[in-house]
C-alpha beads as a LAMMPS data file, in Angstrom:
LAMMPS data file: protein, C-alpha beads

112 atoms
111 bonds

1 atom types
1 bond types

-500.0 500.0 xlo xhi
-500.0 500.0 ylo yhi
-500.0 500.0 zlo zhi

Masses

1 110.0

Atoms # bond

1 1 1 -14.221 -315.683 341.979
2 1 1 -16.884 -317.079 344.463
3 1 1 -16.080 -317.393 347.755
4 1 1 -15.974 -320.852 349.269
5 1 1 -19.035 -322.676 351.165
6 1 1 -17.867 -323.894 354.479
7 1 1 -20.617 -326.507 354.595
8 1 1 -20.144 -327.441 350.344
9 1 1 -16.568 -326.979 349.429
10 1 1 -14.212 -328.258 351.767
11 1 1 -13.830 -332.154 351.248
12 1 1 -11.000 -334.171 352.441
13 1 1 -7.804 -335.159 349.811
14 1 1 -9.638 -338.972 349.894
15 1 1 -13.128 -338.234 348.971
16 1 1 -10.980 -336.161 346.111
17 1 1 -9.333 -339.009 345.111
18 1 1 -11.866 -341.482 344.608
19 1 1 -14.287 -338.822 343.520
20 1 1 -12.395 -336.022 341.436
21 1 1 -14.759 -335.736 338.259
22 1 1 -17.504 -335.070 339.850
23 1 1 -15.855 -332.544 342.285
24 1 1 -13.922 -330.968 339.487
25 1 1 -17.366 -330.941 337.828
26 1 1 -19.126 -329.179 340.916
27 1 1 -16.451 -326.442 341.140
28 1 1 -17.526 -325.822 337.214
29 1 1 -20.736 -325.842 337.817
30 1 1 -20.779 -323.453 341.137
31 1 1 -17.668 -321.213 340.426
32 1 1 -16.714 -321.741 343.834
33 1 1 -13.491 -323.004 344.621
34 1 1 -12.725 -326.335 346.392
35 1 1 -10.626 -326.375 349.345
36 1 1 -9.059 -329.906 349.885
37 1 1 -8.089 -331.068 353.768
38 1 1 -5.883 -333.747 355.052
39 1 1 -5.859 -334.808 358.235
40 1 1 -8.568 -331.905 358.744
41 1 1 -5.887 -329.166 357.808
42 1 1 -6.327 -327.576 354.382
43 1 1 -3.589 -328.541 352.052
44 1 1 -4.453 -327.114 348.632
45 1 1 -7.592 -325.644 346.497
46 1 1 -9.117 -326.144 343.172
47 1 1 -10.362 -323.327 341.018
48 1 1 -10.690 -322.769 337.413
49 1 1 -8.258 -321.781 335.789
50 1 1 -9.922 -318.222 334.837
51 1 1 -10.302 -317.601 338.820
52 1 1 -6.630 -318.429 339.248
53 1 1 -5.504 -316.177 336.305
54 1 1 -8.111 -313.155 337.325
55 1 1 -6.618 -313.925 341.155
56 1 1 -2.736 -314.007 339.825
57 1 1 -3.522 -310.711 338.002
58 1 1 -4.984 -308.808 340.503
59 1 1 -2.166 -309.918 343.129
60 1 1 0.397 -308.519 340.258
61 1 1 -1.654 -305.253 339.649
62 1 1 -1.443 -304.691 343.085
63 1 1 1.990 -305.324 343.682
64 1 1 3.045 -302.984 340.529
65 1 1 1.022 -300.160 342.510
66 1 1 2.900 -300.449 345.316
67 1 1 6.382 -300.635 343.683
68 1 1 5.021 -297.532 341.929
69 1 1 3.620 -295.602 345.501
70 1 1 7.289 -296.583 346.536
71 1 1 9.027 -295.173 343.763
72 1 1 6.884 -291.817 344.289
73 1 1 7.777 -291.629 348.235
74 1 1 11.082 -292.039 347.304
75 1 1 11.459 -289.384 344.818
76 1 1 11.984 -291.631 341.534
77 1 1 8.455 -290.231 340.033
78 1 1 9.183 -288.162 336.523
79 1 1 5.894 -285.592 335.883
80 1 1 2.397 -287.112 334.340
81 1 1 3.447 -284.927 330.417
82 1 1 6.896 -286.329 330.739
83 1 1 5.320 -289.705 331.048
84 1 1 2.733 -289.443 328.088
85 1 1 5.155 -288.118 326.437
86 1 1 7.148 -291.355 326.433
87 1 1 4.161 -293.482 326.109
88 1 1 3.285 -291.694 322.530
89 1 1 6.618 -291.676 321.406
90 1 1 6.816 -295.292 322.231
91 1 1 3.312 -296.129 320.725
92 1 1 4.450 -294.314 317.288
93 1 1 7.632 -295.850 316.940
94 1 1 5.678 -299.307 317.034
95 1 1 3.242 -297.956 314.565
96 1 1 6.033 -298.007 312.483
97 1 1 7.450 -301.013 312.450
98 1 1 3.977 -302.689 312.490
99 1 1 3.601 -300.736 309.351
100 1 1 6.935 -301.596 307.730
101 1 1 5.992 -305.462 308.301
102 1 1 2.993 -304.938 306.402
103 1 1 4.809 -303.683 303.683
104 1 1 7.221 -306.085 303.721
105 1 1 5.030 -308.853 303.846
106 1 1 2.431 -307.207 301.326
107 1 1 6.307 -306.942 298.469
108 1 1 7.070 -310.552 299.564
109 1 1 2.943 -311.568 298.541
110 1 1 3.150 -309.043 295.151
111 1 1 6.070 -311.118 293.858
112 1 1 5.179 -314.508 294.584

Bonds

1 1 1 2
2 1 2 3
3 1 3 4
4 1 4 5
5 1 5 6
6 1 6 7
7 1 7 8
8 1 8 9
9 1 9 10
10 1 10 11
11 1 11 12
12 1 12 13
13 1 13 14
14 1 14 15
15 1 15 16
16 1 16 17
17 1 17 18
18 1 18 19
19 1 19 20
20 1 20 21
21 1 21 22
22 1 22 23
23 1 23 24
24 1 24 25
25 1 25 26
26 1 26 27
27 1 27 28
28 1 28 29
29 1 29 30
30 1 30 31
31 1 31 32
32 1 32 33
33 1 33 34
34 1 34 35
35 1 35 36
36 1 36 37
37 1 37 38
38 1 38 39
39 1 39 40
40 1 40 41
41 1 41 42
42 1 42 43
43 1 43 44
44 1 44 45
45 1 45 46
46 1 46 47
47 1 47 48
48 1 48 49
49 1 49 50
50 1 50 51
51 1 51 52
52 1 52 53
53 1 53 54
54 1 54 55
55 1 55 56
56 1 56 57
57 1 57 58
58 1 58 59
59 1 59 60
60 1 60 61
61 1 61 62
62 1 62 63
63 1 63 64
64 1 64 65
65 1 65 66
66 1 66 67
67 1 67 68
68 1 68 69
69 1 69 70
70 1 70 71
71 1 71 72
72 1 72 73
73 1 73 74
74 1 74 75
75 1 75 76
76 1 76 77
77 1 77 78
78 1 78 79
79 1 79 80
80 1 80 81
81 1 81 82
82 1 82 83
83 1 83 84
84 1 84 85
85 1 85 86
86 1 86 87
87 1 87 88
88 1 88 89
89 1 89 90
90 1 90 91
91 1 91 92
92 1 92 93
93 1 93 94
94 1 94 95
95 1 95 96
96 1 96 97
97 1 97 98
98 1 98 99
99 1 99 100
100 1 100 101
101 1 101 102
102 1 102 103
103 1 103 104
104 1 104 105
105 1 105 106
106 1 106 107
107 1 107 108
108 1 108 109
109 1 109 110
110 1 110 111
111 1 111 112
């Protein structure tokens, strides 16, 4: 996401109002986001939604690190082989039953 242009993309909630297609349309067309002011205090944003899901992921990456660097300090870490480990023995037993759906699904096509 772009960052905002002080002089461009702050506009107050009225010019919004009576104007939002073409403001929607210029946040579109600059990838910037549009920060909306009442009263000259900011009181929300526009963005598209890609920006707000790329921004909402990144907040939730980060935060799942640092649950995980806490869990570490505090002891609750289990070794990098134990952990693949899991992982492939998680990843083949879905295998499977991806597999046995197919199957299923390929009897249930044979017969009909």
């Amino acid at each position: 996401m772009k960052r905002a242009n002080v002089q461009d993309d702050i506009r107050p909630m009225s010019e919004f109002r009576t104007h939002m297609a073409e403001l929607v349309e210029h946040t579109k067309k600059t990838g910037r986001p549009l920060i909306l002011t009442q009263r000259g205090r900011s009181v929300a944003v526009v963005m598209s939604p890609r920006d707000y899901e790329a921004l909402t992921y990144r907040e939730e990456f980060i935060k799942a690190v640092q649950e995980g660097e806490a869990e570490l300090d505090a002891g609750l870490g289990i070794p990098h082989e134990q952990a693949m480990a899991s992982v492939k023995k998680e990843l083949a037993s879905r295998i499977e039953q991806m597999k046995a759906q197919r199957s299923v699904k390929t009897r249930k096509a044979a017969k009909a």
